[in-house]
N, C-alpha and C positions, 0 to 999 in steps of 0.2 A: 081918142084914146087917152084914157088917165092912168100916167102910170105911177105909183108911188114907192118912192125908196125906202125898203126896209134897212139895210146895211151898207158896207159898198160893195156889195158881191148880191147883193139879193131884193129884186121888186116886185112888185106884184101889182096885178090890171084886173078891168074887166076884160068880156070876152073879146078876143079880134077879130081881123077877116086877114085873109090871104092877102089884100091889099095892103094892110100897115105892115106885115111881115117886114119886109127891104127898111122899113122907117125905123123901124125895130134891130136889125141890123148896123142902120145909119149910127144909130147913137150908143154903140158899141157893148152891145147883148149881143151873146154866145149863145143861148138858149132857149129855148122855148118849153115849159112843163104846161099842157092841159089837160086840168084840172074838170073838165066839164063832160057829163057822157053825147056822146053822140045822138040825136033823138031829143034832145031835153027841152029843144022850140024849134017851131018852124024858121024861124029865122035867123036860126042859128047857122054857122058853118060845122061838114066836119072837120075832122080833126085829118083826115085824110088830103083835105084843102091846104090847111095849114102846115102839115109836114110836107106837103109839095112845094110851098112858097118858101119853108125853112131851108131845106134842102138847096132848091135855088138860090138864096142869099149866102148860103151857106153855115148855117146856123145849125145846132144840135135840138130836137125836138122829143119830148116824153109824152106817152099818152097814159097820164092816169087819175081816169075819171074816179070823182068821187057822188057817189049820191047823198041827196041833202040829206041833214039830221041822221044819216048811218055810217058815219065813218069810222072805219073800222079802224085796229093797230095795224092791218097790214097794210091798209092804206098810208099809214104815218111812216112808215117804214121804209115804202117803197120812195116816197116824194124824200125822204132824206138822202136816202140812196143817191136819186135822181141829185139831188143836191150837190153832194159830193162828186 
């Protein structure tokens, strides 16, 4: 898992699994936003995985996928939302 610090309220990763969730928690992240759709590789997890495991650490999780090269304003919108 790489995760890298934007601010000190805000980082950003690649994709996880359900198992870094708790590791994720450990190091005192409140949040989860994914960004990724459902479907997008096999070997990926859903997003359904991963609010299970948020949920269990007790973390807040967003699901909002964006597709490559179309991101729309609503999609800006909503992930700020989520932000705040």
């Amino acid at each position: 898992m790489d995760i890298k610090q934007i601010n000190e309220k805000t980082a950003v990763g690649g994709q996880i699994t359900a198992s870094e969730v708790k590791e994720i928690a450990a190091a005192g992240f409140r949040s989860i936003i994914c960004n990724r759709p459902d479907g997008e590789g096999a070997d990926k997890p859903f997003f359904a995985e991963i609010e299970k495991a948020a949920k269990s650490a007790g973390l807040k999780s967003r699901y909002i996928p964006i597709v490559s090269v179309k991101v729309r304003d609503e999609d800006a919108a909503k992930f700020g939302k989520a932000l705040d």
